[in-house]
C-alpha positions as CSV (number, residue, x, y, z in Angstrom):
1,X,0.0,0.0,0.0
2,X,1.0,3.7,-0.8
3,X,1.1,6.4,2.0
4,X,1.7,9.7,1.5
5,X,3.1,11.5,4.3
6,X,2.6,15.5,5.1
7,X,4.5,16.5,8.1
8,X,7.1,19.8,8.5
9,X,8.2,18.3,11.4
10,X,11.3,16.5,9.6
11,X,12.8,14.3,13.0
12,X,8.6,13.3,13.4
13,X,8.3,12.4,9.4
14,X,11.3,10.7,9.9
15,X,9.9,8.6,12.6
16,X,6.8,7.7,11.1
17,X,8.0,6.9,8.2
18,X,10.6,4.6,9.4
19,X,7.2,3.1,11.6
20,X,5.4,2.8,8.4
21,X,8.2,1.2,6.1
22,X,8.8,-1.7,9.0
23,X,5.0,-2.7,8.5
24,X,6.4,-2.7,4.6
25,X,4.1,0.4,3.1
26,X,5.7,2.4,0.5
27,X,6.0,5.8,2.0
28,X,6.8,8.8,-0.4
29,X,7.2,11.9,2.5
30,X,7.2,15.4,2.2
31,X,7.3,18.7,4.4
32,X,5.3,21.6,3.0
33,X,1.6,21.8,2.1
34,X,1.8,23.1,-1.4
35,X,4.5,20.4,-2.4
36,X,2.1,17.8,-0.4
37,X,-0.9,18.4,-2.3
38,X,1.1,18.2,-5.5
39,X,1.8,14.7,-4.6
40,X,-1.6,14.0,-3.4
41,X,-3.8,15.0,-6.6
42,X,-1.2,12.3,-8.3
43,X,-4.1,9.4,-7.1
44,X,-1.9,6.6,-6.3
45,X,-1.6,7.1,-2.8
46,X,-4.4,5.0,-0.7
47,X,-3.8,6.6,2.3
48,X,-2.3,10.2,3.4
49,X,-1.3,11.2,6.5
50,X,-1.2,15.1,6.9
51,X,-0.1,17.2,9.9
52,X,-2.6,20.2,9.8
53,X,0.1,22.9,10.7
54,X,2.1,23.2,7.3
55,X,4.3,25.6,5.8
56,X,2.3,27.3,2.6
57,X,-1.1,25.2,2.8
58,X,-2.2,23.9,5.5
59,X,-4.1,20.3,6.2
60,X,-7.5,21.2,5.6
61,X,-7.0,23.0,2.7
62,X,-4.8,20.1,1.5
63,X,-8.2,17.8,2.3
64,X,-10.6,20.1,0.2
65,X,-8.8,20.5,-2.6
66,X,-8.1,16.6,-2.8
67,X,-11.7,16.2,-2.3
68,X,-13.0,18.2,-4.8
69,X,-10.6,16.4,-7.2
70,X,-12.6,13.5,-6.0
71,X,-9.5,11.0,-5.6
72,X,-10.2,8.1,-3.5
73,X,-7.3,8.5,-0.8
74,X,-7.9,8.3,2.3
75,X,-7.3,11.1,4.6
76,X,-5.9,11.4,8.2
77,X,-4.8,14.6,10.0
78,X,-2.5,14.9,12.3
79,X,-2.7,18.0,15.2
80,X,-2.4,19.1,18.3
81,X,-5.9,20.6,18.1
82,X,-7.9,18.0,20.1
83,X,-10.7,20.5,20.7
84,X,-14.4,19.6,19.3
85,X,-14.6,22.4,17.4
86,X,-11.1,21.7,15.7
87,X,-12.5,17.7,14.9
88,X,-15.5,19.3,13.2
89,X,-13.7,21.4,11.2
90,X,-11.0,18.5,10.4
91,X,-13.8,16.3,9.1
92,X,-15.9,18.9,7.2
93,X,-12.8,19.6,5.1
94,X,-12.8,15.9,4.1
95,X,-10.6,13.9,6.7
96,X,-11.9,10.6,7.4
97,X,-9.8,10.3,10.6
98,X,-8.4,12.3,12.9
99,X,-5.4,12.0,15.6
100,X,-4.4,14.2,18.2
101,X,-0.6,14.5,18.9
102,X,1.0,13.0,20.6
103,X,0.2,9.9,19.9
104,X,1.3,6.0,20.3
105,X,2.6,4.6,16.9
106,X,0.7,1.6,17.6
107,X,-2.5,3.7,17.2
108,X,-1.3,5.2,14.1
109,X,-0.5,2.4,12.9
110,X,-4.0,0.7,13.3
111,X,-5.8,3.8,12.1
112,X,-3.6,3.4,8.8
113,X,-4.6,-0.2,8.4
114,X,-8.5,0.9,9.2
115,X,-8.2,3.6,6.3
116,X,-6.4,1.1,4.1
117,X,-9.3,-1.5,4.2
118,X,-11.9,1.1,3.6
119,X,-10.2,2.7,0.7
120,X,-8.6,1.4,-2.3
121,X,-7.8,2.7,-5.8
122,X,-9.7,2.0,-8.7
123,X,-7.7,-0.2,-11.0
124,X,-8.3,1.4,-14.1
125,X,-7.3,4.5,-12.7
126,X,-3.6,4.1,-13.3
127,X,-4.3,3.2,-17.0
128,X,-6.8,5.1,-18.4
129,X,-10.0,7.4,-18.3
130,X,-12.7,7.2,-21.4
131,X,-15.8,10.0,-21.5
132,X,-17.4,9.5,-24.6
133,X,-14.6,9.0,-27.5
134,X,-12.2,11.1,-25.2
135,X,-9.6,9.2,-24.2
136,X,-7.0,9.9,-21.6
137,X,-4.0,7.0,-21.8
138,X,-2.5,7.9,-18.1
139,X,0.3,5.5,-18.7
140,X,1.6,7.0,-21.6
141,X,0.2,10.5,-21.5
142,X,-1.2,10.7,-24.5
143,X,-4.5,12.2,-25.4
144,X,-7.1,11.7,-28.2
145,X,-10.6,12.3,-29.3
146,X,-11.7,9.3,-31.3
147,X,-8.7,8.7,-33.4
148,X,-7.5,12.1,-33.4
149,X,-4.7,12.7,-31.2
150,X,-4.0,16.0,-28.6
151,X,-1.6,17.6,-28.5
152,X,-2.2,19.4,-25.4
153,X,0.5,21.5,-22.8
154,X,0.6,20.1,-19.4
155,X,-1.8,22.4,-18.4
156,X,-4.3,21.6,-20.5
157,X,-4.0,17.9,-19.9
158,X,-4.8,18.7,-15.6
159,X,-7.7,20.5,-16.5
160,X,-8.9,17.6,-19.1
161,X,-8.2,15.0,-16.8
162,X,-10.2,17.2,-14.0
163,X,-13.0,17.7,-16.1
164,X,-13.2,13.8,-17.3
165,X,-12.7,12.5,-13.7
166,X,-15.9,14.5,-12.9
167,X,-17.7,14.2,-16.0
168,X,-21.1,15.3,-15.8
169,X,-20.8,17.4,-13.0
170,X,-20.8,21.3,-12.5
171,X,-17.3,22.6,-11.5
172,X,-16.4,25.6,-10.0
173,X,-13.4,28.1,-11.0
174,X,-12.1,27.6,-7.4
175,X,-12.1,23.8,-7.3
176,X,-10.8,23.7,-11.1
177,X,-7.5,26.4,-9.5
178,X,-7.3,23.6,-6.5
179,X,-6.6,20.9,-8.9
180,X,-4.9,22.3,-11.7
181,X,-2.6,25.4,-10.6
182,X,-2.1,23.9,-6.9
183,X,1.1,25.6,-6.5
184,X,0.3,28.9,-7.8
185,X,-1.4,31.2,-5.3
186,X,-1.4,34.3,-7.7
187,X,-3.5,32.8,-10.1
188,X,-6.7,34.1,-10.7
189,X,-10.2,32.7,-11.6
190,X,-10.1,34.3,-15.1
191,X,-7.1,32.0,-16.0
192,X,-9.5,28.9,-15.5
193,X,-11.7,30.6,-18.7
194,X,-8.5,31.0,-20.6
195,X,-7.4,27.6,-20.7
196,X,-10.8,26.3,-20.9
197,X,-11.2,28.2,-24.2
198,X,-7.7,26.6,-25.3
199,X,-9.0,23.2,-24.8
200,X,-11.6,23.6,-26.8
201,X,-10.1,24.6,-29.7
202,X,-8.4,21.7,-29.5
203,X,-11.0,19.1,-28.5
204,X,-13.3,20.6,-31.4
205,X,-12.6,19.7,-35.2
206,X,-15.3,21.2,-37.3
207,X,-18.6,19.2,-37.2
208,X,-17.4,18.5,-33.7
209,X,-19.9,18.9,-30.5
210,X,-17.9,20.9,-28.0
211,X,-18.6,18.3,-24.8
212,X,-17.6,21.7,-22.5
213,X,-20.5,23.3,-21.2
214,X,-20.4,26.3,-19.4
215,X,-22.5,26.8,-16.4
216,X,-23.3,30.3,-15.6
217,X,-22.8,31.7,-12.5
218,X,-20.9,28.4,-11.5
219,X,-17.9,27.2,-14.0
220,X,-17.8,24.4,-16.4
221,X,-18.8,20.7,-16.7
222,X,-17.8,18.4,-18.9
223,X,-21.4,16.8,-20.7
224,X,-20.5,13.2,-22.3
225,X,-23.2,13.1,-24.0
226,X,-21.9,15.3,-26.2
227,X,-18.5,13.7,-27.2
């Protein structure tokens, strides 16, 4: 199983992730929020551990943001916030579990192995995503609609795959920034309607339904229906 750990605390990642490799998960670690959520919305962790204090970004936004990119990892914070107030604001931004430092490794431990039985990745998610006759070959990363291939900038291929892992569903500007310019807090919502018309020109030869539909007042959504 994958793990993802978040945590600034470099002698406490170290720890943990020594704890975790004995029990023989692989553990990729790192020690800022915006470089943690960069690894999160990869999808191939089944389980991240966060610490909710974090240089850049902190946990719960790193929880949101993963959330509305709708990847099935499994999220556990890490704090010294053991208030009630704290745990309700810990789950609403999308933790499924919550632990209160300090904290026995044994306990962490089990919590993992909890979250790693209730979670799991999709096995076609490391291969491929198909809406319609768009086709997203993860593997390879190469892009086509029907046979014609796409050639699209890196960009443009995050805000594709966004839109195709939530096909059919009204997306905000804010969740599409989340996902696709992560690292970039001076990025504004206008840039999301700028790349969105740069996809399309590419996703639409003539006679071509343009599968992008705007939602006013909201953002976009991707309509299969129409591709």
């Amino acid at each position: 199983m994958k793990v993802l750990l978040i945590e600034d605390d470099q002698r406490l990642a170290r720890l943990i992730a020594r704890v975790l490799r004995d029990e023989h998960y692989q553990v990729d670690v790192v020690h800022d929020g915006d470089a943690g959520l960069e690894y999160a919305l990869r999808g191939v962790y089944q389980v991240a551990i966060i610490d909710w204090m974090l240089p850049e970004r902190d946990g719960p936004s790193i929880c949101r943001a993963v959330r509305a990119a709708r990847l099935p990892t499994a999220l556990l914070l890490l704090t010294a916030r053991g208030q009630i107030e704290d745990k309700i604001v810990g789950f609403d931004s999308g933790a499924d579990d919550y632990l209160v430092k300090p904290f026995a490794f044994e306990e962490l431990l089990a919590r993992v192995r909890a979250l790693g039985r209730r979670f799991s990745l999709q096995p076609d998610d490391s291969n491929e995503l198909r809406v319609g006759d768009l086709v997203l070959d993860l593997r390879h990363h190469t892009a086509r609609r029907g046979t014609r291939p796409l050639d699209l900038t890196p960009t443009e291929w995050n805000l594709l795959e966004y839109l195709m892992r939530n096909a059919g569903q009204a997306l905000s500007r804010q969740q599409i920034l989340d996902y696709v310019w992560s690292y970039d807090h001076d990025v504004q919502p206008q840039m999301v309607d700028v790349y969105i018309a740069y996809l399309r020109r590419k996703l639409n030869a003539p006679g071509e339904r343009d599968p992008i539909v705007t939602v006013r007042g909201v953002g976009y959504r991707l309509e299969a229906s129409r591709v």
